[in-house]
C-alpha positions in Angstrom: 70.0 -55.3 -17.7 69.3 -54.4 -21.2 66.0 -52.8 -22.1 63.5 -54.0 -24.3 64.7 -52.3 -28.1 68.0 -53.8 -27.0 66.5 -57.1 -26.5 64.5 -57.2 -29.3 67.3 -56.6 -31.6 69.9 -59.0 -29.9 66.9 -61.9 -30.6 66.9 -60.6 -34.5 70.7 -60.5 -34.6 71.1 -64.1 -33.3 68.3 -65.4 -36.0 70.2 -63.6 -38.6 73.6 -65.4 -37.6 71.7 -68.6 -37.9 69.9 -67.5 -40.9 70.5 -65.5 -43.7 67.7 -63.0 -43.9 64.2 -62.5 -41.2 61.0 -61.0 -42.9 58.8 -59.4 -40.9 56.5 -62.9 -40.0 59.8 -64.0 -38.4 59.6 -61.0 -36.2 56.4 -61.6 -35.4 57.4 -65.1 -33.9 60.4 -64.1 -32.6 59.3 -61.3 -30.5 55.6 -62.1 -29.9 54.3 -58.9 -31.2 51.9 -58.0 -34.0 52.4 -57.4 -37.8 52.1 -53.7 -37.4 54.6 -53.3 -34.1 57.2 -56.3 -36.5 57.1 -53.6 -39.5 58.0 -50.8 -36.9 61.2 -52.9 -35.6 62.1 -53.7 -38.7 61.8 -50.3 -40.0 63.9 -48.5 -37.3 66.2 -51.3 -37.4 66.7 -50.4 -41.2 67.3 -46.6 -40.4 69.5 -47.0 -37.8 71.8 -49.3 -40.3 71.6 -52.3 -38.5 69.2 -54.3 -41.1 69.4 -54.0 -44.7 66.0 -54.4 -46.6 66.0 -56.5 -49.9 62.5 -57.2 -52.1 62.3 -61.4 -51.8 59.5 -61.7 -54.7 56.5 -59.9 -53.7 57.6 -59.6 -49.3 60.5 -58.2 -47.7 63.5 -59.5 -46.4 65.8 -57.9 -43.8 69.6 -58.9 -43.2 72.5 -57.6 -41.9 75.1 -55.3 -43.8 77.7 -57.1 -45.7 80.2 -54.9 -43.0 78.2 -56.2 -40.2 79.0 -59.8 -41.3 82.9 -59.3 -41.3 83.1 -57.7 -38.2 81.3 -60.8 -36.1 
């Protein structure tokens, strides 16, 4: 059984094989949780090398590395 933080970023991964970036209103969707707990995610997510962030305009976009991309 896989706990939540491992849940939570399985549902991201399989958006961003389906799409080619999540931002953090995405998350919010995605995961039923608020703007606030979405940046959190998405911030660890970053640190841990999993997400890269990219500046989409004026918002952030998140997607995987280019490695991560090859490897799946």
């Amino acid at each position: 059984m896989q706990n939540k933080k491992e849940t939570r970023w399985a549902k991201i991964e399989s958006f961003l094989r389906k799409n080619s970036y999540i931002q953090n209103a995405d998350v919010q969707q995605l995961l039923d949780v608020s703007p606030a707990t979405a940046s959190r995610l998405l911030a660890a997510l970053t640190k841990e090398g999993k997400l890269m962030q990219i500046r989409n305009g004026r918002y952030w976009t998140y997607k995987l590395p280019d490695y991560r991309k090859s490897r799946n």
